[in-house]
C-alpha positions as CSV (number, residue, x, y, z in Angstrom):
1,X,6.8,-24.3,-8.2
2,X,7.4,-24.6,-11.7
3,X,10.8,-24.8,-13.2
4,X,10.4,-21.4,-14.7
5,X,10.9,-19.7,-10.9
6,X,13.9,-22.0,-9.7
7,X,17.0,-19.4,-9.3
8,X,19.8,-21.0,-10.0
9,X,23.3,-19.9,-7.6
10,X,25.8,-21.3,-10.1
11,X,25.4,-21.0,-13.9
12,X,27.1,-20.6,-16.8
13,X,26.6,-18.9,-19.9
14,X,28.0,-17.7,-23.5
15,X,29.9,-14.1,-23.1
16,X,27.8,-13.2,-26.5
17,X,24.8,-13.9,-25.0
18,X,25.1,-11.4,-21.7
19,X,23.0,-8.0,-22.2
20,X,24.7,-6.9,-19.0
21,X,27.7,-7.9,-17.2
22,X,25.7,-9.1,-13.9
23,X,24.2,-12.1,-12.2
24,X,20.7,-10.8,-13.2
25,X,21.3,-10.8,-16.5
26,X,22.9,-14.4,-16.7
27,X,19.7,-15.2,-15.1
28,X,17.4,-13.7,-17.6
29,X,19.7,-15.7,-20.6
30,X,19.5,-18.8,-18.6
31,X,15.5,-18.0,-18.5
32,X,16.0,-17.7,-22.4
33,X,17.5,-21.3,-22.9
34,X,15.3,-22.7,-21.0
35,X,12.3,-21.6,-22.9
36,X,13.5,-21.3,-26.4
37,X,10.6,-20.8,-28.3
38,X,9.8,-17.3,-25.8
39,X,10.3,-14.0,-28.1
40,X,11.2,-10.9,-27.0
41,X,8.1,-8.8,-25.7
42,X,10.0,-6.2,-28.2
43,X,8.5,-8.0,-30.7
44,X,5.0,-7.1,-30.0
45,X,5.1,-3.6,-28.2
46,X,6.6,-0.1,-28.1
47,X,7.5,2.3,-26.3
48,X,5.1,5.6,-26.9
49,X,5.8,9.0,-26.0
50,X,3.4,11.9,-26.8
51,X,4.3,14.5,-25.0
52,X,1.5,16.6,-23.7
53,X,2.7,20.9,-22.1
54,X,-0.8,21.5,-20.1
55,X,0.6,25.0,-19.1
56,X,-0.5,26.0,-22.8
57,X,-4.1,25.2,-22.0
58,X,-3.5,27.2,-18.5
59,X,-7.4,27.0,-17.1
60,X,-8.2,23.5,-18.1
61,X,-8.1,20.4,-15.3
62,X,-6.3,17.6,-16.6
63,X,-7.2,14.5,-15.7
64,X,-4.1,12.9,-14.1
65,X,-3.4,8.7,-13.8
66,X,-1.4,6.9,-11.7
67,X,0.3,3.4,-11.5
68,X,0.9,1.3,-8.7
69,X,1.0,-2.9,-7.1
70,X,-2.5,-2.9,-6.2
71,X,-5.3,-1.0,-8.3
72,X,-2.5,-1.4,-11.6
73,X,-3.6,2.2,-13.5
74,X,-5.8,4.4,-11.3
75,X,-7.0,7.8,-12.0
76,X,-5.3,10.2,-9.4
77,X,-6.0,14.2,-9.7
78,X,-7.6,16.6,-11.8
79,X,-5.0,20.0,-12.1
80,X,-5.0,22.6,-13.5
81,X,-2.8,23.3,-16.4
82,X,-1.0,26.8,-15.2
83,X,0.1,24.2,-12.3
84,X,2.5,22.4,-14.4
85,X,6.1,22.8,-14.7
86,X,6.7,19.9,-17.1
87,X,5.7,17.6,-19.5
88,X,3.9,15.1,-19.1
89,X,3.0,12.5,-21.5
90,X,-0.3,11.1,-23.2
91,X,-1.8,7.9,-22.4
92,X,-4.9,6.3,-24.3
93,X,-7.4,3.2,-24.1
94,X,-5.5,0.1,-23.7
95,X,-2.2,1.7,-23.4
96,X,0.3,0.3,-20.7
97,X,2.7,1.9,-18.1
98,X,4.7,1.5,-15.1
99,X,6.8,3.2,-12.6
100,X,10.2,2.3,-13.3
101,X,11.4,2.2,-10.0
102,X,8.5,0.0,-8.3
103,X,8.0,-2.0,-11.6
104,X,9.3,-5.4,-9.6
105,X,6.8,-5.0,-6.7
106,X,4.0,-4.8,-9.7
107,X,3.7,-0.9,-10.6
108,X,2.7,-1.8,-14.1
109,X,-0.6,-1.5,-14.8
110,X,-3.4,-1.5,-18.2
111,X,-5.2,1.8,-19.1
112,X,-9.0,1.6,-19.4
113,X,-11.8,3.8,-20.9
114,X,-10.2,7.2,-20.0
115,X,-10.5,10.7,-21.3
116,X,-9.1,11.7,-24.7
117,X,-7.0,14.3,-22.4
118,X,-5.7,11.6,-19.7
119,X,-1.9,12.4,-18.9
120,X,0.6,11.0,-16.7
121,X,3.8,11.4,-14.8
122,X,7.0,12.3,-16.9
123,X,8.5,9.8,-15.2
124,X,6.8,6.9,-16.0
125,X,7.4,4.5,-18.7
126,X,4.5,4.4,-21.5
127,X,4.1,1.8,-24.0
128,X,1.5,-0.2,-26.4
129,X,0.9,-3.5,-27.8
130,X,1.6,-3.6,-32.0
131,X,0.8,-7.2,-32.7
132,X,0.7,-11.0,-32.1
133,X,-0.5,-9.9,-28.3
134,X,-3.9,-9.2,-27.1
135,X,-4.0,-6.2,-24.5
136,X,-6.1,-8.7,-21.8
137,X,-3.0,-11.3,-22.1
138,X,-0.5,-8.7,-21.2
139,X,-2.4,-7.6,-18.6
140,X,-2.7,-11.2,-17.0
141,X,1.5,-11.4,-17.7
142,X,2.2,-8.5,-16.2
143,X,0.9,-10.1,-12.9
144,X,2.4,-13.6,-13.5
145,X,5.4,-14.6,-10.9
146,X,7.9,-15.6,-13.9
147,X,7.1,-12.5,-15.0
148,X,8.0,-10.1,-12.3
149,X,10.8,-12.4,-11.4
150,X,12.5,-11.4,-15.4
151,X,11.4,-7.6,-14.4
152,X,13.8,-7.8,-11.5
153,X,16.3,-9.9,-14.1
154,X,16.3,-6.7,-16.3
155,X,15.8,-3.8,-13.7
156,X,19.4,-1.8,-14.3
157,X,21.0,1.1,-12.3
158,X,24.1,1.0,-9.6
159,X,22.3,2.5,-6.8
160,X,18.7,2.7,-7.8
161,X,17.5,0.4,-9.9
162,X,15.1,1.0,-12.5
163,X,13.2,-0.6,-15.4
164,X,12.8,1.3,-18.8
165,X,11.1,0.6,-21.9
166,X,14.0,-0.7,-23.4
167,X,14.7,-2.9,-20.7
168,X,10.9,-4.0,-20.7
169,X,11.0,-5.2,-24.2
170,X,14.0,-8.0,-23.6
171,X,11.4,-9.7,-21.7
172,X,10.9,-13.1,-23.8
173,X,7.1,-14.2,-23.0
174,X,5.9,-17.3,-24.7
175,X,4.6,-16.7,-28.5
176,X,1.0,-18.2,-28.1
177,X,-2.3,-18.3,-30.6
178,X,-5.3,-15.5,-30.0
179,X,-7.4,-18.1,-29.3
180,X,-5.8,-19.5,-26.5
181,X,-4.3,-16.3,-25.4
182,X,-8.2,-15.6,-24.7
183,X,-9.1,-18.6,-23.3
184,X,-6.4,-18.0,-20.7
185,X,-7.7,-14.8,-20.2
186,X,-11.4,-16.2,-19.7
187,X,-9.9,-17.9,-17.0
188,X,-8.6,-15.7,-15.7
189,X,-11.1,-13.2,-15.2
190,X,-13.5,-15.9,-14.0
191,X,-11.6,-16.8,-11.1
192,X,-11.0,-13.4,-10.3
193,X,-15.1,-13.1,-10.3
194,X,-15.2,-15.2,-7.2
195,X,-12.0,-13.1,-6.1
196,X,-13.4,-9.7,-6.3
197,X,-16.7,-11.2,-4.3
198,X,-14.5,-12.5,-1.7
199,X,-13.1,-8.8,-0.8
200,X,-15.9,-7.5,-1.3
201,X,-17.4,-9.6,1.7
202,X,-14.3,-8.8,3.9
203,X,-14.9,-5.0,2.9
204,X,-18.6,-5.7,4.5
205,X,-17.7,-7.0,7.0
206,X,-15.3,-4.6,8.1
207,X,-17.7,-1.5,7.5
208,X,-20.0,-3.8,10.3
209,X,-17.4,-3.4,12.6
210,X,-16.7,0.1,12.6
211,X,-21.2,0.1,13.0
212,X,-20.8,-2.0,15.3
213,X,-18.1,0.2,17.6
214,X,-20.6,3.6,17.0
215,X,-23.6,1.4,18.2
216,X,-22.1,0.6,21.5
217,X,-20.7,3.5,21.8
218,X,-24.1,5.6,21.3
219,X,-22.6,7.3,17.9
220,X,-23.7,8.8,15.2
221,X,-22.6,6.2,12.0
222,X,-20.6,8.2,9.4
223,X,-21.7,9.2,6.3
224,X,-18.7,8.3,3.9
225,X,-20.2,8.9,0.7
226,X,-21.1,12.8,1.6
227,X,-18.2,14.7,-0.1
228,X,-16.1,17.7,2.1
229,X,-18.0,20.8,2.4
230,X,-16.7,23.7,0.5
231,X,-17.9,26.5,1.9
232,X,-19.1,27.1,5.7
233,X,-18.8,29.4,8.4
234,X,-17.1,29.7,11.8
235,X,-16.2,32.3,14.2
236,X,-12.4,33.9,13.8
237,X,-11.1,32.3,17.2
238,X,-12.3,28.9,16.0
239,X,-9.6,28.9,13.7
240,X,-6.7,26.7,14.1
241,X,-5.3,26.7,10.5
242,X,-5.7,28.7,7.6
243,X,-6.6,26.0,5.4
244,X,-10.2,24.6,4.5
245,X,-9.4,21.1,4.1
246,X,-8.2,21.3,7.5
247,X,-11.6,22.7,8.7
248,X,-13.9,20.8,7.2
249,X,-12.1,17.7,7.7
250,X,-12.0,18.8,11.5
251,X,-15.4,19.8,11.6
252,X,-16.3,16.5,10.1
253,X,-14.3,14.5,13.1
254,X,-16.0,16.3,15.7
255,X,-19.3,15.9,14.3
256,X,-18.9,12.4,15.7
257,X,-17.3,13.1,18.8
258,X,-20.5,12.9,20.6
259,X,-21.7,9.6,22.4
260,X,-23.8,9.2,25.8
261,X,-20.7,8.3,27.5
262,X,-18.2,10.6,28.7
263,X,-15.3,12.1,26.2
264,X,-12.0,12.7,27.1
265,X,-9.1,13.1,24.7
266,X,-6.0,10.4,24.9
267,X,-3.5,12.3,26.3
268,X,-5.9,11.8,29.3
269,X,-5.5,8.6,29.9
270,X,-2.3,7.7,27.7
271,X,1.7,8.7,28.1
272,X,2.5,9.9,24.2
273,X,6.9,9.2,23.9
274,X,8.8,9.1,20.7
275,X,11.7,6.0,20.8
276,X,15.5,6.2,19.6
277,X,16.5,9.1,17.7
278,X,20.1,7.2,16.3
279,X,20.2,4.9,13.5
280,X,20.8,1.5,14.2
281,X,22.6,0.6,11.1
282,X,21.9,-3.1,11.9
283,X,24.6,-2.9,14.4
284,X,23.9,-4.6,18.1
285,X,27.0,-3.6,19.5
286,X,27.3,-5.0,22.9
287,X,23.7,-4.4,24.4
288,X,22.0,-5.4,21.4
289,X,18.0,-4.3,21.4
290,X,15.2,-5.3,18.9
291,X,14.2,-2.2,16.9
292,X,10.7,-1.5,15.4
293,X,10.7,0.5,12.6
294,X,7.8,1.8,11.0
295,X,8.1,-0.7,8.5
296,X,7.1,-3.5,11.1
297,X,3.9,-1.4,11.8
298,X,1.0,-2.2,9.9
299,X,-2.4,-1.1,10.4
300,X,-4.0,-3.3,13.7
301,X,-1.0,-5.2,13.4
302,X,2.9,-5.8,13.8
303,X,4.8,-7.5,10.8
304,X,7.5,-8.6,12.5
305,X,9.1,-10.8,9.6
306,X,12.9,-8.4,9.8
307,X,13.7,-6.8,12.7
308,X,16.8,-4.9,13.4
309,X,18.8,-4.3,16.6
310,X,20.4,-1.6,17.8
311,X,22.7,-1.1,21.2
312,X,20.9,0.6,24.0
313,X,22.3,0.7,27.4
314,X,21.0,-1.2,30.1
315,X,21.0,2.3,31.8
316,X,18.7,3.7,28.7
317,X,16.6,0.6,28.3
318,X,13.9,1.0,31.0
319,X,13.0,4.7,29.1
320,X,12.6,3.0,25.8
321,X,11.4,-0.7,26.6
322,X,8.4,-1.6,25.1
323,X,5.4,-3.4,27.7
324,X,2.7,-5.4,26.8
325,X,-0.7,-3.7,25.9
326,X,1.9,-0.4,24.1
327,X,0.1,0.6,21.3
328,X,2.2,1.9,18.6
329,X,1.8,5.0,15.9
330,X,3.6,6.1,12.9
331,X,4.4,9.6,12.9
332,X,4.5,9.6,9.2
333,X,2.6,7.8,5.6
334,X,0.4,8.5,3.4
335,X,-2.7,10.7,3.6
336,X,-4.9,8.1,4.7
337,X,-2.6,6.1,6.7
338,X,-1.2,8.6,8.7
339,X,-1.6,7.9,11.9
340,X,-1.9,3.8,11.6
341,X,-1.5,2.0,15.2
342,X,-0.7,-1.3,16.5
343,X,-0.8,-3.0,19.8
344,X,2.5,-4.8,20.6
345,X,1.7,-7.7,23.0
346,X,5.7,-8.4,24.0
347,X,6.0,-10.9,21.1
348,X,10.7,-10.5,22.0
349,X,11.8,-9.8,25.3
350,X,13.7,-6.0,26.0
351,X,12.1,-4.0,22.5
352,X,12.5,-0.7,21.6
353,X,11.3,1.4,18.7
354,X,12.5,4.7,16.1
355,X,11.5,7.7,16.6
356,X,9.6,8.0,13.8
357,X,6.9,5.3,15.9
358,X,5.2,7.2,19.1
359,X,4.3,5.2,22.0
360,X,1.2,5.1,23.6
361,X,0.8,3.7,27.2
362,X,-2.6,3.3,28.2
363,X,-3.6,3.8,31.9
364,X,-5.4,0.3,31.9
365,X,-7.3,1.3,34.8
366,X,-9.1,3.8,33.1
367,X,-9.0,1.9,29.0
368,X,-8.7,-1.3,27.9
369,X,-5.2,-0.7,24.9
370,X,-7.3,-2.9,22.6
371,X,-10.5,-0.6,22.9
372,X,-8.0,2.2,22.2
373,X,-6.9,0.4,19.5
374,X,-10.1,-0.2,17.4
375,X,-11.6,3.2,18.5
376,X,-8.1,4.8,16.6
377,X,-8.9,2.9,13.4
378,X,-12.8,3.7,13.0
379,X,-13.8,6.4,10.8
380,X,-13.9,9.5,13.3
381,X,-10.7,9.4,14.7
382,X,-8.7,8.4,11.0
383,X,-10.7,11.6,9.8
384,X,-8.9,13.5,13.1
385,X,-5.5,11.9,12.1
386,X,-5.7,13.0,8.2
387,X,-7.3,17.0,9.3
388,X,-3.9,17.4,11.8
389,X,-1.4,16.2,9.4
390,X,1.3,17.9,8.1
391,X,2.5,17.6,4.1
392,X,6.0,17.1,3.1
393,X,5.7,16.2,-0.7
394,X,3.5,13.2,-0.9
395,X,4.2,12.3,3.3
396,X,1.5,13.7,5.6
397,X,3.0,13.4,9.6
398,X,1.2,14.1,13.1
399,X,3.0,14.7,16.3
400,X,2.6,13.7,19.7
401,X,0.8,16.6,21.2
402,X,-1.7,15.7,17.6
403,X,-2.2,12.4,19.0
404,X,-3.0,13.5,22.7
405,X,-5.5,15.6,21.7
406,X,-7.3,12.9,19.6
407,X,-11.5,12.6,21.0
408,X,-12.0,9.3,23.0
409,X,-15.2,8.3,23.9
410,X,-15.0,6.6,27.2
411,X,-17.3,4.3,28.7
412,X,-16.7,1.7,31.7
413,X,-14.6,-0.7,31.2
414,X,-17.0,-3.5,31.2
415,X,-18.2,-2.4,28.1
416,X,-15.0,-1.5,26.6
417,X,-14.3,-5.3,27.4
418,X,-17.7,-6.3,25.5
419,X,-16.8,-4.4,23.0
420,X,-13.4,-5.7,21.7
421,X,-14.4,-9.3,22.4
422,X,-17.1,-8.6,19.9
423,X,-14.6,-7.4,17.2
424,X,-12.7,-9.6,18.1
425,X,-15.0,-12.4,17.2
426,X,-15.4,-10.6,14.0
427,X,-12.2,-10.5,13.2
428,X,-11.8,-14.2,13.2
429,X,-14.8,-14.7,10.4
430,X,-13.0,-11.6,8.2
431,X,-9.3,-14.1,8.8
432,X,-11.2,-16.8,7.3
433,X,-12.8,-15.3,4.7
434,X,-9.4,-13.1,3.5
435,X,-7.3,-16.7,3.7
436,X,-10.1,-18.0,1.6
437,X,-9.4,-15.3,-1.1
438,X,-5.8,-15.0,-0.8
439,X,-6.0,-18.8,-1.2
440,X,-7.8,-18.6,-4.6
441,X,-5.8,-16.1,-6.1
442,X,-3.2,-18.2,-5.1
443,X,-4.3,-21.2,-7.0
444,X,-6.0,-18.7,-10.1
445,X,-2.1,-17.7,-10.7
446,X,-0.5,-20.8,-10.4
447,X,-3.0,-22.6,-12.8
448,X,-2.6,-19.7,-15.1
449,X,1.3,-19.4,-15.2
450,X,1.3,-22.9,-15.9
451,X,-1.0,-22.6,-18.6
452,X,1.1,-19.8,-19.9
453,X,4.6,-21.7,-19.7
454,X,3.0,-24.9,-21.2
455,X,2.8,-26.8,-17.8
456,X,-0.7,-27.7,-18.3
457,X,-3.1,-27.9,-20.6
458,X,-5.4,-24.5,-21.2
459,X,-9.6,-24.6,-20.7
């Protein structure tokens, strides 16, 4: 770690020199002594606001980007112009922005070729690079850990914290020469290559599996690049919504519900239960009870790195306890994660979950909870998941009688068995090749941080 990420618990510093009466700002000055040939970033960019009104343009589909920790800028909608209520403001080639209240977990992101009429949120923060810096360098800073660490430094806000423009700008970064500035950048962008070809092998290898499930199972393989159809017909009793999307997205799951074996539906051959209604607070009381949330669900897995308890009854427990071979199901994400399971494997004795996570106990006579599992994340059943959901805002949701009547294909459990052992198998090359990539990356940032703060030397 280089000396640049050490956070100091005691320091001291001049009154005069404080931007904010705070900790975090003490830190960001101490971060300023200790590099004092860093500028402000103020120095080389601005904020830019050109405001766009799209409802004078009223038929026109405006192109729409977004921001966010993994794809950086990412082009997000096309709407029409009579849709907007507000706003929004202008971005252009090599442009930056960020969303100011996700800007420390690495909302920030570049802007590419995009159309001469690409807008974006009101909300976010736009700015450009003036001079001294090259666009590629600020991209590679903005994903540096001393970097994000001064973000947090210079977030501001009581209850919410945020991180404007203004804010942006106090950043110091180090005042370096083009040439090396794209030497680092060559660097960069080289390891990355081998990177990008890493995940790209994982993203294989995972499209094999799902192949691999419909192959065993006597299914038809999906065809993901064929787009939603848009117009069709079906009888008047065959409908279940008043919404296309919902149609043809169900119409689309069912045209793979069909294999040699026999189908059933999971509320078959699972119990569906939601968990504790009351908020836990982080307060055991005096029977204190692990808690899953739906942040400790992830997708095939259980991140169980902070768990809350909550008191429940020995009276109440047996109703709520989870048992090994559970899978677990958040009610509520995003479009395409609605829906996400787990399998909990009693990793801590006497566990219960939220409410917002449903419960699914497989009769393991009749399915093996691990060939539940994998069936629930192949193509078929996420496109069942995303044509029942539910829209709040931006939150798509499912509910338990959704879930029971989710298509199962069912065959003996012999070859259920064969199978997950031959996903599983799988799996263990995709582990090795994803620790493998995560392990560059890891390295390509730490050589290039230190080339950036001086640590070592650049080429």
């Amino acid at each position: 770690m280089t000396s640049a990420l050490v956070q100091p618990k005691a320091l001291a510093v001049w009154f005069a020199d404080l931007i904010r009466w705070d900790i975090k700002s003490a830190r960001a000055v101490q971060f300023s002594r200790d590099h004092p040939t860093f500028s402000p970033l103020g120095e080389f960019a601005e904020e830019v606001t050109e405001l766009v009104r799209p409802w004078e343009e009223p038929d026109r589909e405006w192109p729409v980007y977004g921001v966010n920790n993994n794809a950086g800028v990412f082009f997000s909608h096309r709407q029409k112009g009579e849709l907007f209520n507000a706003p929004y403001k202008r971005i252009r080639r090599d442009w930056f922005f960020h969303n100011p209240t996700r800007a420390n977990v690495g909302s920030l992101g570049r802007v590419s070729d995009v159309p001469h009429d690409a807008i974006t949120s009101p909300e976010y923060q736009v700015w450009r690079i003036c001079t001294g810096v090259t666009p590629g360098f600020m991209e590679v800073l903005l994903r540096m850990p001393f970097f994000k660490m001064q973000i947090e430094h210079h977030r501001v806000g009581a209850v919410k914290e945020r991180l404007f423009t203004q804010n942006l700008l106090e950043i110091r970064i180090p005042v370096l020469s083009e040439p090396t500035q794209v030497a680092i950048v060559a660097h960069w962008r080289k390891a990355h290559e081998v990177i990008v070809k890493a995940r790209d092998t994982v993203a294989k290898l995972e499209a094999e599996i799902q192949n691999e499930i419909f192959k065993a199972l006597d299914m038809k393989p999906p065809q993901t690049d064929r787009p939603l159809r848009k117009a069709f017909a079906l009888w008047w009793k065959g409908l279940e919504r008043w919404s296309v999307d919902f149609l043809a997205r169900s119409a689309l799951s069912r045209s793979g519900s069909k294999s040699s074996f026999s189908m059933t539906t999971l509320g078959v051959i699972a119990q569906i239960s939601y968990g504790i209604q009351k908020c836990p607070a982080n307060r055991p009381g005096k029977h204190p009870r692990p808690y899953l949330r739906v942040a400790n669900v992830q997708r095939g897995g259980l991140d169980l790195r902070e768990i809350k308890y909550i008191d429940v009854p020995d009276s109440e427990l047996e109703t709520f306890r989870l048992s090994p071979g559970d899978l677990l199901v958040c009610e509520g994400n995003s479009a395409d994660l609605v829906g996400r399971p787990a399998i909990w494997n009693g990793e801590i004795p006497d566990c219960v979950h939220q409410n917002h996570v449903l419960r699914v106990r497989v009769a393991q006579d009749k399915a093996l909870p691990e060939f539940v599992l994998e069936y629930m994340s192949t193509f078929y059943a996420r496109a069942y998941f995303r044509s029942r959901a539910k829209f709040t805002t931006n939150l798509a949701s499912i509910n338990s009688n959704d879930l029971r009547g989710l298509p199962l294909p069912l065959p003996p459990l012999l070859i259920q068995r064969e199978i997950v052992d031959a996903v599983n198998l799988q799996r263990a090359r995709i582990a090795k090749e994803r620790e493998a990539a995560e392990q560059r990356q890891a390295e390509a940032t730490r050589e290039v941080e230190e080339m950036i703060l001086g640590v070592r030397p650049v080429g």
